[in-house]
C-alpha positions as semicolon CSV with decimal commas, in nm:
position;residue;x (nm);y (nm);z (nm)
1;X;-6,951;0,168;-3,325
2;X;-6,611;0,016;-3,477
3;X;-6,290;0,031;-3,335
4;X;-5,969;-0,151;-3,280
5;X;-5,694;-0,094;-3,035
6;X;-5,459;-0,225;-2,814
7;X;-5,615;-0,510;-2,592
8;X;-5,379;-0,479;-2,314
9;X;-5,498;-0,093;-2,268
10;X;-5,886;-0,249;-2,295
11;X;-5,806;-0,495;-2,030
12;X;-5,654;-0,249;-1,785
13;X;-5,892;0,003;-1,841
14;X;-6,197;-0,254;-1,823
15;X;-6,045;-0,434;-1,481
16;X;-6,041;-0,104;-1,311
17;X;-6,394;0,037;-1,443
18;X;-6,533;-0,302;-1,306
19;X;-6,443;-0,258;-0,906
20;X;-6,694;0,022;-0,899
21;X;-6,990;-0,106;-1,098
22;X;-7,336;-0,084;-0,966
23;X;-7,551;-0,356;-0,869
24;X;-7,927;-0,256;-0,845
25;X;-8,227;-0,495;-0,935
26;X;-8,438;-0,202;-1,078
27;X;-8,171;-0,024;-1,251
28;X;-7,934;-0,318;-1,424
29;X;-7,758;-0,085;-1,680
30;X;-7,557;-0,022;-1,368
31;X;-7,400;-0,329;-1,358
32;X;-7,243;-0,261;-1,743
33;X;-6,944;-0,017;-1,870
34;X;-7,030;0,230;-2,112
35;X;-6,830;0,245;-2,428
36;X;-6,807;0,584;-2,617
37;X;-6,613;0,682;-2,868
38;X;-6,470;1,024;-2,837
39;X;-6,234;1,177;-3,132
40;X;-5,956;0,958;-3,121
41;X;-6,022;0,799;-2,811
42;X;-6,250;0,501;-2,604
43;X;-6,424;0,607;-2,305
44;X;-6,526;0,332;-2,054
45;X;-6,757;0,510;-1,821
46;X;-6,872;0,295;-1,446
47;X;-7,017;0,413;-1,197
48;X;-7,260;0,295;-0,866
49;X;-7,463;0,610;-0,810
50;X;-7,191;0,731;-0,522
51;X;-6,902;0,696;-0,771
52;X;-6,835;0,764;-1,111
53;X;-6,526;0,698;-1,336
54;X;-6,388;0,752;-1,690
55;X;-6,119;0,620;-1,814
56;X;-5,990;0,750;-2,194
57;X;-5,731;0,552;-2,389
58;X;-5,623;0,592;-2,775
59;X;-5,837;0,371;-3,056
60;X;-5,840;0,346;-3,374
61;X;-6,234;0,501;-3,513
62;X;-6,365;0,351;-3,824
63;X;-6,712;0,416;-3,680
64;X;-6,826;0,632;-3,363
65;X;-7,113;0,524;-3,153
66;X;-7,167;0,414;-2,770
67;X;-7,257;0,108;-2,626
68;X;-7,315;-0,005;-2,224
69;X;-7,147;-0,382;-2,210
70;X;-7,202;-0,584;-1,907
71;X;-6,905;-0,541;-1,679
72;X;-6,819;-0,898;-1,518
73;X;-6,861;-0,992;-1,909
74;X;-6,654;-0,856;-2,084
75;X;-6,410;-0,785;-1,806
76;X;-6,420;-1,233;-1,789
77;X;-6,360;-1,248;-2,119
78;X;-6,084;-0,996;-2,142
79;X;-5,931;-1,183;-1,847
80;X;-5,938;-1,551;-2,023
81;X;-5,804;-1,438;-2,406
82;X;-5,471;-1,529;-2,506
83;X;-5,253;-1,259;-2,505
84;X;-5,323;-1,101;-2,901
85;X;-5,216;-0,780;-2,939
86;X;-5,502;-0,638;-3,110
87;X;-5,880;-0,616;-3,058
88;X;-6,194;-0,539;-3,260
89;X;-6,494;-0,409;-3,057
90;X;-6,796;-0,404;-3,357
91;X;-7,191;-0,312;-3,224
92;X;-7,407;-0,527;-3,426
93;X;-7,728;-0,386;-3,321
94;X;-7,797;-0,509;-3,003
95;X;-7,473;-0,726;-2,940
96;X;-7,105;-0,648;-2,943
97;X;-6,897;-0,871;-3,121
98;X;-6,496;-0,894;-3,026
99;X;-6,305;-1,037;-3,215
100;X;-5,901;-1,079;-3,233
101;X;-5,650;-1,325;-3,378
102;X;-5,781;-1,624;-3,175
103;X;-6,101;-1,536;-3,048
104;X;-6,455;-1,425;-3,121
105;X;-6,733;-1,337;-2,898
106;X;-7,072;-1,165;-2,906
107;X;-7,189;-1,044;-2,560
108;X;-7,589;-0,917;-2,535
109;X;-7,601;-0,512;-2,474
110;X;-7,813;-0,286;-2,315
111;X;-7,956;0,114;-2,413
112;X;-7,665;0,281;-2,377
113;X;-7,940;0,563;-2,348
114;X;-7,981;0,455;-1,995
115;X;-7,681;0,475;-1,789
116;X;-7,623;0,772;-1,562
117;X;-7,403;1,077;-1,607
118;X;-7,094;1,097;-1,464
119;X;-7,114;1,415;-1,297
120;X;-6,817;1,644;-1,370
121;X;-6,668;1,902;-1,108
122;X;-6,640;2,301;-1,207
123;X;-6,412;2,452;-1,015
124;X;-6,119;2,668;-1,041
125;X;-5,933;2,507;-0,719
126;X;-5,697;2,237;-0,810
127;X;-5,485;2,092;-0,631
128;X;-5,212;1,822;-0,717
129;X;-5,048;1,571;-0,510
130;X;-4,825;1,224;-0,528
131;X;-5,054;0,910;-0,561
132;X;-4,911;0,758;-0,309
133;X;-4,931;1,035;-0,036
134;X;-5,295;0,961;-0,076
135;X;-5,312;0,593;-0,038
136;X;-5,094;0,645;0,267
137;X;-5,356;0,919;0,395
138;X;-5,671;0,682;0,308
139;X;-5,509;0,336;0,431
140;X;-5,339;0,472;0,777
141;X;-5,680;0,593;0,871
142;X;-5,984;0,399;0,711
143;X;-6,081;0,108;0,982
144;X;-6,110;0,324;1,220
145;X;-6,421;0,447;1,019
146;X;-6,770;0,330;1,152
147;X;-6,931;0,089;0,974
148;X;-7,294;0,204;1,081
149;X;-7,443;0,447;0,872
150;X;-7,660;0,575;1,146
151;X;-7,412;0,878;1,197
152;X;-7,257;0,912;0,831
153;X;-7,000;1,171;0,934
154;X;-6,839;0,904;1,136
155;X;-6,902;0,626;0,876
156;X;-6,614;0,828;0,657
157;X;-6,283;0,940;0,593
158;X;-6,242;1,302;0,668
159;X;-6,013;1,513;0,490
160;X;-5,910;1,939;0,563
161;X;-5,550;2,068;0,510
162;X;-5,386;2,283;0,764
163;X;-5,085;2,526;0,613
164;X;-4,936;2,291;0,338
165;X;-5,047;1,976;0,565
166;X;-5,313;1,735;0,438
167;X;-5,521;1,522;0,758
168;X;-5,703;1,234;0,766
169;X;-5,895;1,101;1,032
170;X;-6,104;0,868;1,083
171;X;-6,327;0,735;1,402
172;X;-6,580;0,487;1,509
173;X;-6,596;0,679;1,837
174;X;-6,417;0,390;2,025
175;X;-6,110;0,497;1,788
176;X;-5,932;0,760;1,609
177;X;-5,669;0,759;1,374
178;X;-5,537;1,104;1,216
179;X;-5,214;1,090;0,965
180;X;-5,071;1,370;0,849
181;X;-4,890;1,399;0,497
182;X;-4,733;1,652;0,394
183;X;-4,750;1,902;0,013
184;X;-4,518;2,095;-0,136
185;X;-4,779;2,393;-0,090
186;X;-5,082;2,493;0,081
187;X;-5,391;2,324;0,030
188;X;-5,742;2,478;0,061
189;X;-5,926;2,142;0,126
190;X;-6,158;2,192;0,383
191;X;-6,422;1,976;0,581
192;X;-6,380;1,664;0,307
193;X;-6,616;1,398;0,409
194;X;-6,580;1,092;0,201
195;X;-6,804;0,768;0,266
196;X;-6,628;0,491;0,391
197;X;-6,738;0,204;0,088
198;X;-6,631;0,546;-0,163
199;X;-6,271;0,597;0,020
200;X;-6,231;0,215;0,016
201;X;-6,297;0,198;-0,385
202;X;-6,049;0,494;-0,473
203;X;-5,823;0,262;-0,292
204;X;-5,871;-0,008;-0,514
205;X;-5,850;0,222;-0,844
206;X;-5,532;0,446;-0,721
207;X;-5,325;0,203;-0,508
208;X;-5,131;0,075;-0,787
209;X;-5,047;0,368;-0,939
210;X;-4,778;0,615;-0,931
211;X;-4,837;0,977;-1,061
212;X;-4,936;1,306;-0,977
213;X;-5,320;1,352;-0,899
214;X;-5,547;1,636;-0,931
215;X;-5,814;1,675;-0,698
216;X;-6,069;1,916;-0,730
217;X;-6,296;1,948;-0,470
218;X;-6,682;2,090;-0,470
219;X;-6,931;2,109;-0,233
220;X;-7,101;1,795;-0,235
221;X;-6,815;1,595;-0,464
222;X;-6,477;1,520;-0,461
223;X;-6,292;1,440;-0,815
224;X;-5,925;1,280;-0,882
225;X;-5,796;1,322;-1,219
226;X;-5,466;1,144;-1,383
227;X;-5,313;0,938;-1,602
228;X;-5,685;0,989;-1,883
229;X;-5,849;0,835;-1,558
230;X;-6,154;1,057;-1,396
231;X;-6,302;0,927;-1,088
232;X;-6,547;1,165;-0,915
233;X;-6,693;1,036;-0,523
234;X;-6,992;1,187;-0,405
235;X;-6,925;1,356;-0,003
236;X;-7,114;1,356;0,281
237;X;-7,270;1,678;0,423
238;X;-7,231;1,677;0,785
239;X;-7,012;1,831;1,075
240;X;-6,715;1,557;1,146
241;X;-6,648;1,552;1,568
242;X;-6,422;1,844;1,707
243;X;-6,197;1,541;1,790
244;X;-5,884;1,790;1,895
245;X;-6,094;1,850;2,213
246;X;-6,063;1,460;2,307
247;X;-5,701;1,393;2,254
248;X;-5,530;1,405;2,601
249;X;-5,268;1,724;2,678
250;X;-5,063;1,524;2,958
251;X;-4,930;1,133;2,983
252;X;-4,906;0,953;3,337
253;X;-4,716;0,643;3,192
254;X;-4,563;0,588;2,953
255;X;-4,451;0,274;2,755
256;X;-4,134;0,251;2,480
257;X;-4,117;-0,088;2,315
258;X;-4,036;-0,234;1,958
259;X;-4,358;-0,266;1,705
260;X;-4,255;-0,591;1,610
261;X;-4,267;-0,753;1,943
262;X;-4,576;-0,604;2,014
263;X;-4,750;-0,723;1,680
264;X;-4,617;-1,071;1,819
265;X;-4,753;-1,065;2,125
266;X;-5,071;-0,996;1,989
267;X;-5,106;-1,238;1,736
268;X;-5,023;-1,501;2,030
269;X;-5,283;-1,304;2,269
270;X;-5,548;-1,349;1,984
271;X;-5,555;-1,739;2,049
272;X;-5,677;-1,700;2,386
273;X;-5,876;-1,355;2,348
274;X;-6,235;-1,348;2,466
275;X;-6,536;-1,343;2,240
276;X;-6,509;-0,946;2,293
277;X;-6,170;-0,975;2,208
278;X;-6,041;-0,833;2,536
279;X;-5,665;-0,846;2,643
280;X;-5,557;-0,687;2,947
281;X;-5,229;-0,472;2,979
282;X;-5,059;-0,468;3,282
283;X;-4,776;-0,184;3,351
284;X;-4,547;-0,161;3,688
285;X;-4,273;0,130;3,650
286;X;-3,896;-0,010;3,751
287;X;-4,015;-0,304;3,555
288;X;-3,855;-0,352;3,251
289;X;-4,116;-0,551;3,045
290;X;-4,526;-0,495;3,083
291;X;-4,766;-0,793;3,037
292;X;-5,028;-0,884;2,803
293;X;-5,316;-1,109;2,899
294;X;-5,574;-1,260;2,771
295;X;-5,826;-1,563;2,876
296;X;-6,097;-1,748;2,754
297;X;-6,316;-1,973;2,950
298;X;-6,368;-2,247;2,668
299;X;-5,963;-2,234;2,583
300;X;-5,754;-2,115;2,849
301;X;-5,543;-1,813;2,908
302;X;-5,207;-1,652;2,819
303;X;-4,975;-1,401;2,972
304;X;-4,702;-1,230;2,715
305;X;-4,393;-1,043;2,865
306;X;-4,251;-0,744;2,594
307;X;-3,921;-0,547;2,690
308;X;-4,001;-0,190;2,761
309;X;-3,929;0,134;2,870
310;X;-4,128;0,216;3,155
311;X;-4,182;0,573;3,270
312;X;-4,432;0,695;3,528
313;X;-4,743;0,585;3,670
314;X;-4,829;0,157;3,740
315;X;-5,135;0,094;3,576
316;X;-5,340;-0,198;3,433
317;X;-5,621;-0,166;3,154
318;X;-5,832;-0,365;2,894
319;X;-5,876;-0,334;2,600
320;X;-5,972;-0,468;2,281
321;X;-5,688;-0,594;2,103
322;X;-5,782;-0,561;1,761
323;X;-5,799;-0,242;1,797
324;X;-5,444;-0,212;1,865
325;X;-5,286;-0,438;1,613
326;X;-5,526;-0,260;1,334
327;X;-5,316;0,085;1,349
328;X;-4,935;-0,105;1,367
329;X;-4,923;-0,122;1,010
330;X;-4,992;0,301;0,942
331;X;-4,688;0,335;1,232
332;X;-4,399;0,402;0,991
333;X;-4,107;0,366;1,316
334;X;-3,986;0,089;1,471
335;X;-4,065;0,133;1,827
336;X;-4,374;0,257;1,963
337;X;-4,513;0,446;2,245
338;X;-4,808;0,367;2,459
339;X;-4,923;0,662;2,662
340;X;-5,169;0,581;2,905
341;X;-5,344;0,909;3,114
342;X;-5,535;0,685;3,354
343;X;-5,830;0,335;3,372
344;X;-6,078;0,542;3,234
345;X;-5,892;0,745;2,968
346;X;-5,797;0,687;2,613
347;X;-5,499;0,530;2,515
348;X;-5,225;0,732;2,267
349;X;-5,036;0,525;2,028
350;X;-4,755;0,671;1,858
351;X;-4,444;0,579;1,624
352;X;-4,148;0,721;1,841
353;X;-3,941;0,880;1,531
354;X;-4,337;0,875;1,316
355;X;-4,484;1,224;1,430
356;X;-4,730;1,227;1,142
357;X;-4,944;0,956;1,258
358;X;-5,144;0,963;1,608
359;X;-5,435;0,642;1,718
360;X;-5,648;0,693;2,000
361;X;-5,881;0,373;2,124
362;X;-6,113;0,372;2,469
363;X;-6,022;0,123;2,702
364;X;-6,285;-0,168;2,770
365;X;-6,543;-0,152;3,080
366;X;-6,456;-0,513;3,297
């Protein structure tokens, strides 16, 4: 293989093949990019067994061929060259020497015969959406996955479309966070399970991005397609919870009170929080502020006052407070509401002009 072409296209195509290498002691060709030349074009295959990508951009073919190139490498090398315009990627049986204005190197290769197919999805059903409306989907849900694999439907992101609405949701079963976004059209997208570690790396490789996507969607894969970029995520096959059943139909009290204050309050609270992490929340209606507390036997303790909007029901709860701050940030509004339904029951946290994001989170046994 001999090509040339434009090294800042290499490095950006290289950088994001890298975040979903392999690493496996009795398979190393995972941890290496494949290089294939394809008509006109470079493809840098990657891929970890769960996720596969391909990424195609223009070169200039004196000789075709394929080569798999260790990924933290070439991706280090790419990342410390001076800024030439053009590169020369040359196999030299079993090395690859690159070479530009300022800079040679010859990194050790392995049998390009190796490395794993990236499976590719055949199906008529595709459906486009914005970029973005998926990193909004995938980041307003995703901690609220599990991070035991014991019950892998929970240990995901799970994705269905209702009308033209997309959901995702999310739980650890002390949790749940659903978002909805919605498409310019109906989607048929149903019962989308995607592992946790998979739905965090398609972060990593679409969060920067801006264009339209194409997802197709089979039964035991999931592929996104744009921009020459192909990145296929294996899904899990399993029933997610009938979580609709759990959300509560009535509120007893509820609380109205700036985001802002609330994320301050907490950070404050943190400082004296428990090794659990427990705060307690402490509501009176005709009060005009409700009271965070926290206390730790080694430290000390803390009481926060927030401004508020009390309506119904007095009531005081625990909970753990990290759960809480985590969903703030996928609240789009400035004020929130806290709707409590009782000690025992779940807490509802809302944005109060957001109606396409809902958090439920189980309050804390004293």
């Amino acid at each position: 293989m001999k090509i040339e072409c434009v090294k800042e296209k290499l490095h950006l195509a290289v950088s994001k093949a890298e975040k979903i290498v392999g690493k496996n002691i009795n398979l190393p060709v995972l941890s290496c990019l494949l290089f294939e030349t394809k008509g006109n074009n470079l493809i840098i295959r990657s891929t970890n067994l769960d996720l596969g990508l391909e990424i195609s951009i223009p070169v200039k073919v004196e000789e075709n061929g394929k080569v798999a190139v260790p990924a933290s490498i070439i991706s280090s090398f790419l990342n410390n060259i001076s800024d030439d315009k053009n590169i020369i990627l040359e196999t030299v049986e079993n090395t690859l020497k690159i070479s530009t204005q300022n800079s040679e190197a010859s990194i050790k290769t392995l049998s390009p015969e190796d490395f794993p197919t990236v499976p590719m999805i055949d199906n008529e059903k595709i459906y486009k959406i914005n970029s973005k409306d998926i990193v909004n989907g995938i980041k307003s849900v995703i901690y609220s996955s599990s991070l035991s694999s014991v019950k892998p439907e929970l240990a995901s992101v799970y994705i269905y479309s209702n009308n033209d609405n997309l959901i995702f949701v999310a739980t650890d079963s002390f949790r749940l966070a659903e978002k909805t976004i919605k498409t310019r059209k109906n989607m048929d997208l149903n019962n989308i399970l995607i592992p946790f570690k998979n739905a965090s790396d398609i972060l990593k490789i679409i969060d920067n991005i801006d264009s339209e996507i194409e997802i197709n969607a089979a039964k035991n894969q999931i592929s996104f397609v744009f921009d020459g970029t192909y990145l296929v995520s294996r899904v899990i096959d399993g029933v997610f919870p009938d979580y609709k059943q759990i959300l509560p139909k009535e509120e007893k009290t509820k609380v109205v009170l700036l985001k802002q204050d609330l994320i301050n309050s907490l950070k404050v609270s943190n400082i004296f929080s428990d090794s659990f992490n427990q705060m307690n929340i402490s509501v009176k209606n005709g009060e005009k502020a409700i009271k965070i507390k926290t206390k730790n036997n080694n430290i000390g303790e803390n009481i926060n006052k927030i401004d508020a909007n009390i309506e119904g029901e007095d009531i005081e709860v625990n909970f753990n407070y990290r759960y809480i701050i985590d969903c703030l940030p996928s609240i789009a509004s400035d004020s929130v509401s806290l709707i409590f339904n009782g000690i025992n029951k779940p807490l509802i946290i809302k944005g109060t002009s957001d109606k396409t994001f809902t958090y439920l989170v189980m309050p804390m046994n004293r």
